[in-house]
N, C-alpha and C positions, 0 to 999 in steps of 0.2 A: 392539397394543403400540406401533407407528410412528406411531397415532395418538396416544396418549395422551401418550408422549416429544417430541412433535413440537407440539404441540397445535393437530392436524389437526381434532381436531373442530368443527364447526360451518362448516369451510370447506367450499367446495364441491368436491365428490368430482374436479374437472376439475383440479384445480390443485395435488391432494395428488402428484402422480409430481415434479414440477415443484419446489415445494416441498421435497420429501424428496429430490432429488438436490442441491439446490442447498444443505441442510442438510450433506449426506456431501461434498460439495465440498470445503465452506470447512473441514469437521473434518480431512478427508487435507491440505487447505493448511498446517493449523493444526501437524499433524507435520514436514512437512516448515520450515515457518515455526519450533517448536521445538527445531528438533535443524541443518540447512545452515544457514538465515538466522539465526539466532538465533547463530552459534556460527564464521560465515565472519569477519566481523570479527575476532572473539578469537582466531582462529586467525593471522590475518592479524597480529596487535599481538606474538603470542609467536613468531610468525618472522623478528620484529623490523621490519613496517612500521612506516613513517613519519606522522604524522598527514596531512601529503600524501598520502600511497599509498594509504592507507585514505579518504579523499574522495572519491581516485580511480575507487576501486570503484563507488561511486554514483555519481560523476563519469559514465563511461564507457557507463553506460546512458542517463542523461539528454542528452547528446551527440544518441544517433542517435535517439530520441524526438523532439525537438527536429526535426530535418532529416526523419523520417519518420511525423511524428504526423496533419497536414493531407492529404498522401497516401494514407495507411493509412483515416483516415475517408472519403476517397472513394471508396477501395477497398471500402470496408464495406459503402458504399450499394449494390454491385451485387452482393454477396455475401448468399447464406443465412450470416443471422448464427451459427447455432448450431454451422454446420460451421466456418466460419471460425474464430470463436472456438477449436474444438474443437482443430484441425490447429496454430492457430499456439500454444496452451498445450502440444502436444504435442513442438512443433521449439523451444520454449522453454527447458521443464521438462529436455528431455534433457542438460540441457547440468549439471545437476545430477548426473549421474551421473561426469561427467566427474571432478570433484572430486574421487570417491573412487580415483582412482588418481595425481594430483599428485606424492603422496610419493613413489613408485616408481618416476619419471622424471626429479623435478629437483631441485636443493638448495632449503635454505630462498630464498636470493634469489632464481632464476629461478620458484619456486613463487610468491611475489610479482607476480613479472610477468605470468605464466600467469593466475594469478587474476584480476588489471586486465583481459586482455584476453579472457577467457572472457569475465568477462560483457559486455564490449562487443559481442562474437558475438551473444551471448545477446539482447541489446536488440532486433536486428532482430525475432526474434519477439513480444518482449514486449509491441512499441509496439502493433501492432493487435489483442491480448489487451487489453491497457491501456486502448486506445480503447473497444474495442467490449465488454467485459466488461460495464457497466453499460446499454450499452444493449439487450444480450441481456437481465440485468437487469429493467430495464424492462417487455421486451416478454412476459416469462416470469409476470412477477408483478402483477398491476392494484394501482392507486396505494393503492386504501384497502387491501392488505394489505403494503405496503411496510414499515413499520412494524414490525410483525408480525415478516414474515419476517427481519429484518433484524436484531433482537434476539434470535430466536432462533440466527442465523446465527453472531452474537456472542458466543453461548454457547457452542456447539459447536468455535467456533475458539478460545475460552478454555480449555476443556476441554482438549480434545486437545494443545496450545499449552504448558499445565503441568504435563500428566502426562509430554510428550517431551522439556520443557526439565530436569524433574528427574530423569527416566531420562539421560537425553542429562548430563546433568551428572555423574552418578555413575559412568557409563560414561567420560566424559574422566578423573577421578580416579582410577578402577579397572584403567585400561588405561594400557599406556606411551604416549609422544607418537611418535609421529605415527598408530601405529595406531590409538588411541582416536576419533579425529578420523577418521578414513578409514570407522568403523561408524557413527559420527554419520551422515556425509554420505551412507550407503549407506542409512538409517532414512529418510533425508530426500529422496533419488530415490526411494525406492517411494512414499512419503507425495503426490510430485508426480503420479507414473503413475496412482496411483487417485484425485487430483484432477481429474484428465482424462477420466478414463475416465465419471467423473459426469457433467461438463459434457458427455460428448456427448452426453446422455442428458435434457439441460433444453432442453424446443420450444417456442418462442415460441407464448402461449394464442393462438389465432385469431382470438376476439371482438376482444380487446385488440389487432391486429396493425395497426399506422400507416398508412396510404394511401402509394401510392410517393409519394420526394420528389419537387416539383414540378423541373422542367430546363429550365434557358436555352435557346431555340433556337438552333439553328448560327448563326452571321454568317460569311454566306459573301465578305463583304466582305475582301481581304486590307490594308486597311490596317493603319496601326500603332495608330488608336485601338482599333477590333475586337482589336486582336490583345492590348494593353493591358487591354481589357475582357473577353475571354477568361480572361487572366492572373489578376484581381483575382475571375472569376466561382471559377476554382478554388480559391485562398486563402479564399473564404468573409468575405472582412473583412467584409460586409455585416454579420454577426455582432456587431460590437463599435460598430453606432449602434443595436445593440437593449438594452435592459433585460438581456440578461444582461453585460454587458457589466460593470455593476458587481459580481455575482456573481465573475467571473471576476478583475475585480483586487481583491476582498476574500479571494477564495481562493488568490490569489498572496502577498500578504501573509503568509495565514497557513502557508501550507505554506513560505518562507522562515526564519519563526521555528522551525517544525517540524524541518529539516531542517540547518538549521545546527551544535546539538549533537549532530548521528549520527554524524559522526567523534569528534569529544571524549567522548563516553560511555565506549567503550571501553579509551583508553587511559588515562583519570583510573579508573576500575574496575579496572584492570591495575597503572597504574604508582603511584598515589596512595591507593586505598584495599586493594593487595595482594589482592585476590579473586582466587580459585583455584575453579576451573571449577564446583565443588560450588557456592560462595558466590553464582555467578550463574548457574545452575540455579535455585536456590534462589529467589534476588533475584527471577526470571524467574514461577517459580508464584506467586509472592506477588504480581505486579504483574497474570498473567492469573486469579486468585481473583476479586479485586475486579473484573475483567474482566465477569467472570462475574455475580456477583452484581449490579453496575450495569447490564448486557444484561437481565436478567429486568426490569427497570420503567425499559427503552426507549420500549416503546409507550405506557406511560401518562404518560411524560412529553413525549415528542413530541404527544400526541392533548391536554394539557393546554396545553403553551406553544406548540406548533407547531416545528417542524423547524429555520426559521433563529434562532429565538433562542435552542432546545436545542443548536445549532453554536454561536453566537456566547458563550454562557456557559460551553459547556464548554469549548473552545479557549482564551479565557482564563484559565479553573482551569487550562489545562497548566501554565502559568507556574511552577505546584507543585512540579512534578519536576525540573527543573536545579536551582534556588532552593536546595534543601533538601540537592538532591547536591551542591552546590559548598559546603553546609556540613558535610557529614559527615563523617564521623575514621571509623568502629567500621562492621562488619558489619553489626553490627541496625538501624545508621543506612538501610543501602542497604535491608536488607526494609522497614522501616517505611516509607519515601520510593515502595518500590515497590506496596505497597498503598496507600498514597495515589494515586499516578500512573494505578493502572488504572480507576479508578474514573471519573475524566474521561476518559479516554480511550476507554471504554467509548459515554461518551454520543457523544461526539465522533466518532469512527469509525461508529457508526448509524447517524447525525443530516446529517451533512455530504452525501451522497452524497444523500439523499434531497432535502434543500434545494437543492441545486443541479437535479434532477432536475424539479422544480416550476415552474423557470424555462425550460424545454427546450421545446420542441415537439412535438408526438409523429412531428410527423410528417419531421422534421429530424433527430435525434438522435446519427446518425456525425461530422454533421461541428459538431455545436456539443460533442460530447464528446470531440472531435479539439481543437479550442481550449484545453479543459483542458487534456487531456495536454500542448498544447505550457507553458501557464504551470503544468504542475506539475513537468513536466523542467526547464525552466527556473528553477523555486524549488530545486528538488532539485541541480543543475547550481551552483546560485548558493551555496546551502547548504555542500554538500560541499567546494567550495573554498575559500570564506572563511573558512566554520567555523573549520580549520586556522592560519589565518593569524589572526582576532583571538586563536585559541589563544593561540598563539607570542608576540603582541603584548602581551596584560593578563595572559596566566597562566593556567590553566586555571580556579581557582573564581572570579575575576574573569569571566573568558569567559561562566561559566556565568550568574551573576547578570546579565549585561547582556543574554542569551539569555531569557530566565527575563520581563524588562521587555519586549522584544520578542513573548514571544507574550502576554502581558497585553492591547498595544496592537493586537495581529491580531484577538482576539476582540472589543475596543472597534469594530473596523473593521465586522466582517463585522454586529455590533448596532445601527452607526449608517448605513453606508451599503452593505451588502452586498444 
């Protein structure tokens, strides 16, 4: 049955346990992604954050990202990845449960603040999850079934993603405020526990298993240049006179487009087109349908164009979704904008990780996937607060429309020099 749902057949029998946890992963991600992430925002907008405060959210994670992303991948190097990863999704996700009890200790404003600075708690674990996630990844799954798994992964987290956001949504409508929101986020702690619980269970294949990374010898010399070149050996800059080097400021580029309108979504959803929790529920299944349905002919379009120019075309179709919501008035306008959006977004999210993955080394991979993280906090960081601020500045469907040119010209980037 796990085969045929899975389409385990024809793989080889060593890589179906591996496979099929990392399928059940991304699906408990994808509730708890449906029902806390999907739903902390809007919470945050109806207890009356600020498009500030609400940046902030994301703000506060990308921060310690940032300061502990180059660290965390060196840490990675001398760690069994699968435990590591396991422990720090585990001191991460807990923080998720925290949530469900806000109401029952602080008012709407200090609930605000609380929020800001949980997840900045929260980031310490995340950043070496964040790091190291794709290079467990990696090591779990060999390159010709990347593809593969990663489409189906896409499905799985669509799946479960619109059946919690429409559950999750009629339970916020059905229930009073703040209770309704408190079962949400209790859907969404379990949803994370048994996301964890999979990943401890994905073991890197052993054919596939990298050679340890090569190490600078000690310089026992204590000058200041040894001690300068010590400095420069942990930072890894060596990284950015290699070829990935443009990878990485193409994927900076585009995750700033990415990440600029995640404050403004919610409050133009709230304050301008009036949606009430059902409406984006709703909005929500519609956007991971097409999810779904674009993840099913992942593979055959990555194995046809190849990976960076299934990134690069689909990250400029993002352009679609602000465009079209800084024109909307009506409800159907948001569903119709949100089946469009998932359908790029589908390829996008596949595609992306895989192309950048192509450029890696095998035998390197914590700390050239430590450099991401720092230019995706860093877009994320940069996003969050600006966002707010060109808000303020042109106006929200103004905002959106110059967001909208923005990722058009990221996916130009990552086609011409990514």
């Amino acid at each position: 049955m796990l085969n045929r749902l899975f389409r385990l057949t024809g793989i080889p029998p060593e890589h179906h346990s591996n496979f099929t946890h990392l399928y059940f992963d991304i699906a408990w991600f994808g509730v708890l992604s449906g029902s806390t992430v999907n739903f902390l925002n809007i919470y945050a907008a109806r207890l009356g954050a600020t498009g500030f405060q609400i940046g902030l959210i994301g703000a506060m994670s990308a921060i310690i990202n940032l300061f502990l992303a180059i660290p965390s991948g060196q840490w990675l190097e001398k760690q069994n990845t699968n435990k590591a990863i396991f422990w720090s999704s585990v001191f991460y996700r807990a923080g998720f449960l925290v949530f469900v009890f806000l109401p029952a200790f602080f008012n709407d404003a200090a609930q605000i603040v609380a929020i800001i600075l949980l997840t900045f708690i929260m980031a310490i674990p995340l950043t070496p999850l964040g790091v190291g996630f794709n290079a467990l990844f990696a090591e779990a799954v060999p390159n010709e079934y990347r593809a593969h798994v990663a489409g189906i992964r896409n499905v799985m987290f669509a799946l479960t993603f619109m059946v919690t956001s429409l559950i999750s949504g009629y339970i916020l409508e059905g229930v009073a405020f703040p209770l309704g929101y408190q079962i949400v986020f209790a859907v969404g702690a379990f949803g994370a526990g048994m996301s964890s619980y999979h990943i401890f269970h994905i073991r890197p294949h052993k054919k596939d298993l990298p050679p340890p990374p090569s190490q600078l010898q000690p310089d026992s010399s204590n000058s200041a240049g040894s001690a300068f070149r010590r400095i420069l050996s942990t930072l890894r800059l060596d990284i950015w006179k290699t070829r990935f080097r443009r990878v990485l400021i193409a994927l900076f580029v585009f995750h700033i487009a990415q990440y600029l309108p995640t404050p403004l979504f919610p409050i133009y959803n709230v304050r301008i087109l009036h949606l009430d929790d059902t409406h984006i529920g709703i909005g929500t299944a519609c956007f991971y349908l097409t999810v779904l349905i674009g993840s099913t002919q992942l593979r055959r379009f990555a194995h046809r164009i190849g990976n960076k120019r299934l990134t690069g075309w689909s990250v400029g179709l993002m352009f679609v979704y602000p465009l079209l919501l800084s024109l909307a008035t009506q409800v159907w306008h948001f569903y119709g904008l949100s089946l469009i959006g998932g359908f790029t977004f589908a390829m996008m999210s596949g595609s992306y990780a895989n192309y950048m993955l192509e450029h890696i080394p095998a035998d390197d991979r914590p700390s050239h996937l430590a450099w991401y993280n720092v230019i995706l906090n860093a877009a994320i960081l940069l996003g969050s607060l600006a966002g707010p601020v060109i808000g303020d500045t042109l106006g929200l469907s103004s905002a959106l429309m110059l967001i909208a040119l923005l990722r058009l010209f990221s996916g130009l980037v990552i086609l011409k020099w990514g």
